[in-house]
LOVEXGU-574726 format. One line per 5 residues: number of its first residue (from 0); for each residue x, y, z of N, C-alpha, C. Coordinates in Angstrom, 3 decimals, decimal comma. Each point is the difference from the previous one (the first is absolute). Example, Ala and Ser with C-alpha at 12.3 -4.5 7.8 and 13.67 -1.06 7.14 Angstrom:
2
0	13,190 -5,690 7,800 -0,890 1,190 0,000 0,900 1,200 0,000  -0,350 1,050 -0,720 0,820 1,190 0,060 -0,770 1,090 0,730
***
This chain:
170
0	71,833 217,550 80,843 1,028 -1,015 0,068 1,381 0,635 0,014  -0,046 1,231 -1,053 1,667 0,537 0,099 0,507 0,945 1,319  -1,304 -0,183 0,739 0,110 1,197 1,178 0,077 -0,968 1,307  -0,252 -1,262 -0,250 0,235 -0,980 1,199 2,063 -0,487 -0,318  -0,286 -0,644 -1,153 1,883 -0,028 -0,459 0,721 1,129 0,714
5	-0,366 1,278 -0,434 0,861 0,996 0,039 -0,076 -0,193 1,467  -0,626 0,425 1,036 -0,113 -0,416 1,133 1,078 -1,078 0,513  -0,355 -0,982 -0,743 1,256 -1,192 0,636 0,693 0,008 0,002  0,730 0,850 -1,343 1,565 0,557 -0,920 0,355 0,978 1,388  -0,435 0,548 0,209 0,733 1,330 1,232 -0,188 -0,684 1,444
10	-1,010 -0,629 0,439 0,562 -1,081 1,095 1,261 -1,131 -0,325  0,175 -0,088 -0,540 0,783 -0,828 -0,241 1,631 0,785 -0,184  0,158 1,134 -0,739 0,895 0,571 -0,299 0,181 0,729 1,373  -0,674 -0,002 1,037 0,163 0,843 1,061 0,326 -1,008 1,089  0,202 -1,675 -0,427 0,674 -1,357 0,924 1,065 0,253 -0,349
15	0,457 0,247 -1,425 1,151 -0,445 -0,472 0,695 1,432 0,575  -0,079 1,070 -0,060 0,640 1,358 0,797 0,251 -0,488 1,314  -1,044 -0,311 0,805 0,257 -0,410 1,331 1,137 -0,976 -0,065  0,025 -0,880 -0,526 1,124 -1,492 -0,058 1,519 0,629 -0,004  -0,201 0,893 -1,220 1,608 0,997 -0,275 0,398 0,638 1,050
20	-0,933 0,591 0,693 0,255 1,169 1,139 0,176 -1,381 1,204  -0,255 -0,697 -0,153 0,190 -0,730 1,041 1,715 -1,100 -0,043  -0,100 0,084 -1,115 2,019 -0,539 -0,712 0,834 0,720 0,173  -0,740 0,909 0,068 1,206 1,432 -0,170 0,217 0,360 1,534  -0,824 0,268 0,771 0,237 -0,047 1,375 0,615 -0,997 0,355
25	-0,241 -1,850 0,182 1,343 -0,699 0,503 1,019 -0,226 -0,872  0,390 0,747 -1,062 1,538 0,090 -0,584 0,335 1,205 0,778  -0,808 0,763 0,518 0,881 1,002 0,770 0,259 -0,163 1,497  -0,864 -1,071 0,412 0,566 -0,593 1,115 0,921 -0,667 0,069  -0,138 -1,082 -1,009 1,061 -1,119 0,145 1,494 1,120 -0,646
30	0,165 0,880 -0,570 1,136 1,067 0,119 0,599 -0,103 0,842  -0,863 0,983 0,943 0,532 0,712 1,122 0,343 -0,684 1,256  -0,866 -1,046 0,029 0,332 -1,352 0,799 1,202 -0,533 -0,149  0,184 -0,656 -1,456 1,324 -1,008 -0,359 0,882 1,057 -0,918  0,028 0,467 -0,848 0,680 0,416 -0,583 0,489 1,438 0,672
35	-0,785 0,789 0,516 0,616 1,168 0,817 0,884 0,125 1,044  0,407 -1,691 0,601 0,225 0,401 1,430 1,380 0,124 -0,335  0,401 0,613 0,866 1,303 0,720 -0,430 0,138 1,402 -0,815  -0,891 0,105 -0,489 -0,052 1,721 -0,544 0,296 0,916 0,877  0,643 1,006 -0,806 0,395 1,132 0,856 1,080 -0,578 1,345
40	0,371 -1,144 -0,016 1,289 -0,440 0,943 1,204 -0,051 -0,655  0,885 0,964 0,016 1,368 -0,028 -0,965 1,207 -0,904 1,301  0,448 -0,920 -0,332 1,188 -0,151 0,454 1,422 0,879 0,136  -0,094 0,356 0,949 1,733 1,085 0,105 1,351 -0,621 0,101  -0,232 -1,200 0,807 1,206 -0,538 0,339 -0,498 -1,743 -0,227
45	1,111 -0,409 -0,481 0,126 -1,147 -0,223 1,040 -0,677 0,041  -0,254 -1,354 1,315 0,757 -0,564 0,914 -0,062 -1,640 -0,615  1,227 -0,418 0,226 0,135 -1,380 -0,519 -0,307 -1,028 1,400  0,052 -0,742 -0,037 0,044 -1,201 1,003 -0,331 -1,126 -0,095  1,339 -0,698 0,559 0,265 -2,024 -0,697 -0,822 -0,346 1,209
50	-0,435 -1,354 -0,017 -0,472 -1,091 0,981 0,094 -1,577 -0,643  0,355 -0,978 1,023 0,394 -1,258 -0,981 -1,446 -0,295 -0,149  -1,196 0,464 0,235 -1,243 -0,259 -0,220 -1,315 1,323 0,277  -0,657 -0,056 -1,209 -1,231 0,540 -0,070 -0,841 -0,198 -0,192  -0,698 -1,626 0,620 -1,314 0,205 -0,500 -1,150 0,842 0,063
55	-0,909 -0,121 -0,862 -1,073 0,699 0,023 0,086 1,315 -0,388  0,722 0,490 -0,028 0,804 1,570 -0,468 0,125 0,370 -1,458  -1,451 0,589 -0,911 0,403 0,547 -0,916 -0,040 1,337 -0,172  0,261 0,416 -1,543 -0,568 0,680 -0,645 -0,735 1,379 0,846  0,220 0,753 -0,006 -1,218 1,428 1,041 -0,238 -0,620 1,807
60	0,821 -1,435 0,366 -0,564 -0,190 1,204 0,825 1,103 0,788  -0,765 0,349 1,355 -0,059 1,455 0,835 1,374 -0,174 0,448  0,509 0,891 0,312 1,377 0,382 1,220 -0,840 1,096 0,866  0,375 -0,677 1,141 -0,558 0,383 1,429 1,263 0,958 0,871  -0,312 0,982 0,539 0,937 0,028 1,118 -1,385 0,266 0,994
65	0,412 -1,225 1,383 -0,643 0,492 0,866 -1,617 0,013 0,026  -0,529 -1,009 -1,434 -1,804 -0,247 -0,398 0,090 1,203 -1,010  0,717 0,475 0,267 -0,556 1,194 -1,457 0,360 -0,274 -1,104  -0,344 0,552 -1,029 0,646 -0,632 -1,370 0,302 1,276 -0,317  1,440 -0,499 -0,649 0,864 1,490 -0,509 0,673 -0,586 -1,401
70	-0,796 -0,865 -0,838 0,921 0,172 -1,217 -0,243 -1,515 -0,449  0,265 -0,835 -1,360 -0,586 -1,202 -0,365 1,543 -0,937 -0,349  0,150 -0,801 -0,494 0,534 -0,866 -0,356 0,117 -0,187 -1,815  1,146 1,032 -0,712 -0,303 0,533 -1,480 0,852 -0,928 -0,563  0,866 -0,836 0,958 1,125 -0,851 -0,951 0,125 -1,247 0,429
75	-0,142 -1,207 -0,813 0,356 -1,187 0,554 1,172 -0,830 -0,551  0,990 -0,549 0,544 1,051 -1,199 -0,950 0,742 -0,809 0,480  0,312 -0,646 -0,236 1,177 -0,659 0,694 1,601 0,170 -0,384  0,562 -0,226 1,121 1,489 0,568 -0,067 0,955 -1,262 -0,929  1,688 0,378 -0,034 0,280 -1,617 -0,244 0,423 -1,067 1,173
80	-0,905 0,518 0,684 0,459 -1,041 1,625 -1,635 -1,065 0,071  -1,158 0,470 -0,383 -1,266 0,401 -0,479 -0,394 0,175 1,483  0,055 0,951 0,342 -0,145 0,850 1,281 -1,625 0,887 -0,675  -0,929 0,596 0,499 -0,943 0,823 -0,577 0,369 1,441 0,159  0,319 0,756 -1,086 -0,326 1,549 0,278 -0,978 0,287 -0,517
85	-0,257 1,059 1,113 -1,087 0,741 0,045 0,465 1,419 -0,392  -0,617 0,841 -0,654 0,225 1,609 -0,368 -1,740 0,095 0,586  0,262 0,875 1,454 -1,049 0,873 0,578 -0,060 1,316 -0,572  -0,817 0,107 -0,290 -0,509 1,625 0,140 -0,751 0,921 0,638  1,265 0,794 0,643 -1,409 0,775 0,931 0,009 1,550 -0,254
90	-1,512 0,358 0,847 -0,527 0,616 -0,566 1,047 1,256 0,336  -0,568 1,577 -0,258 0,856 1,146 0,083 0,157 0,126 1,363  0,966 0,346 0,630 0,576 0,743 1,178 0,075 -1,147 1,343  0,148 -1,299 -0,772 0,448 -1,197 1,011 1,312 -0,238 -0,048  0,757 0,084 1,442 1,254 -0,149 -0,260 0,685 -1,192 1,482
95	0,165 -0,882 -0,689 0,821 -1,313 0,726 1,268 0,552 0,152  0,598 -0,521 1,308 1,150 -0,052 0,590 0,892 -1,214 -0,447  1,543 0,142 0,334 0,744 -1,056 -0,547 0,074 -1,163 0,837  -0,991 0,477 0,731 0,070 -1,392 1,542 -1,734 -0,495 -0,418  -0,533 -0,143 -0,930 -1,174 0,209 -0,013 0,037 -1,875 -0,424
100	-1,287 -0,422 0,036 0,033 -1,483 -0,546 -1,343 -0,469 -0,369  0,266 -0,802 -1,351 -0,997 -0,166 -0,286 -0,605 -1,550 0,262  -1,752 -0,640 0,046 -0,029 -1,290 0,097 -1,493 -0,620 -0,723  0,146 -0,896 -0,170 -1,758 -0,443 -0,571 -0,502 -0,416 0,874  -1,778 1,170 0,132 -0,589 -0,505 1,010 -1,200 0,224 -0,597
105	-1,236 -1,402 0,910 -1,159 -0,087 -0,351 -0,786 0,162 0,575  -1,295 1,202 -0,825 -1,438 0,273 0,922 -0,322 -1,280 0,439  0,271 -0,151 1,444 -0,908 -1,032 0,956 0,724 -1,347 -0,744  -0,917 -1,493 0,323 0,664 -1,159 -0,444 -0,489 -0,003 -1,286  -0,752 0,015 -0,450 -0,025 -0,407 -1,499 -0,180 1,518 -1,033
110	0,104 1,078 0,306 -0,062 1,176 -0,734 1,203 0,233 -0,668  -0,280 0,988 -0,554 1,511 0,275 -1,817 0,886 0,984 0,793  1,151 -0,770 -0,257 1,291 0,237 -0,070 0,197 1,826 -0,303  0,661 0,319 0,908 0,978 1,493 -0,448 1,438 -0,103 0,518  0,492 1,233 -0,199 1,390 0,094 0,395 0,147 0,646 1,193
115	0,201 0,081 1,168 0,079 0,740 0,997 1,180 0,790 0,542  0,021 1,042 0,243 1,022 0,656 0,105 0,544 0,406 1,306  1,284 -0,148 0,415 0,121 0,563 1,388 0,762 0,579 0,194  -0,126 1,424 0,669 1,002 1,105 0,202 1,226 -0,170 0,923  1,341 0,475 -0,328 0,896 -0,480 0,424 0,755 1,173 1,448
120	0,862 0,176 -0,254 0,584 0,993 0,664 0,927 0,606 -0,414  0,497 0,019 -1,726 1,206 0,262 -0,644 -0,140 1,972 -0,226  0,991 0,747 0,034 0,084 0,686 -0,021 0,093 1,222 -1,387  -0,273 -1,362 -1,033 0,049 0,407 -1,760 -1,297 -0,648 -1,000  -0,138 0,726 -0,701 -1,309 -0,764 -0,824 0,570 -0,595 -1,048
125	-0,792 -0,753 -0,253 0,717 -1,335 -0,984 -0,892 0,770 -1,332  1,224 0,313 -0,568 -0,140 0,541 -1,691 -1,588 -0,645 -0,427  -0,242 0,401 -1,372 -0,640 -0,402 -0,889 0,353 -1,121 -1,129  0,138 -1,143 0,108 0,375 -0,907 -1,043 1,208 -0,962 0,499  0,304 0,332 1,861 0,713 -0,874 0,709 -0,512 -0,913 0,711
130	0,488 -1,052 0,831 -0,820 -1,138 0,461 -0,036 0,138 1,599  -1,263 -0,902 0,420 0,064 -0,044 1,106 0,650 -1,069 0,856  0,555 0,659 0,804 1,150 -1,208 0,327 -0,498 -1,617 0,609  -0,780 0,790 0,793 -0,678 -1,087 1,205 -1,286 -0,247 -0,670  -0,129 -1,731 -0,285 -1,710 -0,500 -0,035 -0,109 -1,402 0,377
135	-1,294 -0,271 0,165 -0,522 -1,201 0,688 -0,858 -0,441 -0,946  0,236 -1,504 -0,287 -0,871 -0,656 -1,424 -1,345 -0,255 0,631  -0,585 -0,691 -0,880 -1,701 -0,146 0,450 0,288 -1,370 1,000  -1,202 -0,079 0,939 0,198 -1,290 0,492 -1,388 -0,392 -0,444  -0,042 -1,408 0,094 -0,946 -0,525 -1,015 -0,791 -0,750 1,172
140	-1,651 -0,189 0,052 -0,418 -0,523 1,143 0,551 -1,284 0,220  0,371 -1,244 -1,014 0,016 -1,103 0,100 1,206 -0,087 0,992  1,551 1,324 -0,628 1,002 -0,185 1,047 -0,361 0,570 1,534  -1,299 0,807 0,155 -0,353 0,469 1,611 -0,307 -1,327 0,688  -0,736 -0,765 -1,409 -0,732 -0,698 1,101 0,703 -1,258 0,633
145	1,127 -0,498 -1,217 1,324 -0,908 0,349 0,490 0,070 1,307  0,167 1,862 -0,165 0,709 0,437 1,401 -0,719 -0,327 1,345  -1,235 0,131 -0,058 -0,576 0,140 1,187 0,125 -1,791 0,263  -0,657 -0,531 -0,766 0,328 -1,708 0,437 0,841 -0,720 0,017  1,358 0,564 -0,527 1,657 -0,026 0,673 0,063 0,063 1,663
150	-0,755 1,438 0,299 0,473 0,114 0,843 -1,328 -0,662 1,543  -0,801 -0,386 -0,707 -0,919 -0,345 1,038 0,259 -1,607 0,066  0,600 -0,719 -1,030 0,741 -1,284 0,020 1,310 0,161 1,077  0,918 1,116 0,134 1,111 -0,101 1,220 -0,887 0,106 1,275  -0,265 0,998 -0,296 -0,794 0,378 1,492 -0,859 -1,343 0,991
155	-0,590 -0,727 -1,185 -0,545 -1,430 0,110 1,181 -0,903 1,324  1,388 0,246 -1,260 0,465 -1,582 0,263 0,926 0,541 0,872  0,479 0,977 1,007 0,353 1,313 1,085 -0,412 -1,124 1,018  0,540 -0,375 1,110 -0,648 -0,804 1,427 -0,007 1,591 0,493  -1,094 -0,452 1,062 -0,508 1,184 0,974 0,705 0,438 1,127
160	-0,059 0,599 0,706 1,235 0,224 0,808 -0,839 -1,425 1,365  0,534 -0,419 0,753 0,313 -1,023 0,532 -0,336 -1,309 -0,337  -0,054 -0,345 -1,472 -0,436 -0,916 -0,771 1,788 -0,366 -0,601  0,440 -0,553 0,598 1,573 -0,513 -0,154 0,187 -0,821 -1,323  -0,604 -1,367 0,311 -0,117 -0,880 -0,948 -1,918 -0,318 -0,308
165	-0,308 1,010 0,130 -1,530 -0,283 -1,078 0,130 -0,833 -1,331  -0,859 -0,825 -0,379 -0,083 -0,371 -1,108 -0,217 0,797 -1,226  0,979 0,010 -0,800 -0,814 0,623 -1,440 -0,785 -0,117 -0,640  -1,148 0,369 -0,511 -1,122 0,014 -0,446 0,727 0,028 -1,384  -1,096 -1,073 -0,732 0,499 -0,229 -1,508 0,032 1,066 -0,876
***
């Protein structure tokens, strides 16, 4: 009887090892996954930039130049105009021009928000802890989509070319 127990005692103690080794492996995933990203990325330069709007834009979201990502989004606030600054950070040996501009743009129609960056033609690099002059706020789908049925409502009520006095359509 004490040799069947004992038996069960070390199967059993050899579930509960497996279970640990198995906790301990996804805390070291979920690490390196969520908590790592950004390791080993030091910010060198850090660039301010207002927009009268940012949605969707927090916290670590990417700065792009060009699809690449060169640096995150380390500062958020509002001004006393309540304009949004942003403090970018990018990574080592990225260097923006004073003609350079920044804007919020989104992976595809419904994907997350980054900052996009576009190279200018200025002949000086814009310090560390100065602003960028030029940016473009987020546009929001509801105002794309305003736009587009603004403008497909003129286009509508437009007579055709030898349509003088056509009737207007309601």
């Amino acid at each position: 009887m004490d040799a069947a127990l004992n038996g069960f005692a070390r199967g059993e103690a050899k579930e509960i090892l497996a279970g640990l080794a198995a906790l301990v492996l996804l805390g070291a995933i979920f690490f390196f996954s969520v908590l790592g990203q950004g390791l080993g990325r030091v910010a060198s330069t850090e660039l301010i930039a207002r927009f009268s709007r940012a949605d969707g834009i927090t916290l670590k979201s990417e700065v792009r130049i060009s699809g690449v990502r060169v640096g995150r989004v380390v500062g958020q606030s509002l001004d006393e105009y309540s304009r949004v600054v942003l403090t970018l950070g990018l990574d080592p040996g990225v260097k923006l021009d004073t003609q350079a501009s920044a804007s919020i743009a989104t992976d595809g129609l419904f994907g997350a928000k980054h900052v996009e960056i576009k190279l200018g033609g200025g002949d000086a690099d814009i310090p560390s802890g100065e602003e960028i002059a030029y940016t473009e706020p987020a546009m929001l789908i509801e105002d794309l989509l305003e736009l587009i049925l603004s403008r497909a409502r003129e286009a509508r009520a437009k007579p055709k070319p030898g349509e003088k006095d056509a009737p207007q359509r309601p």
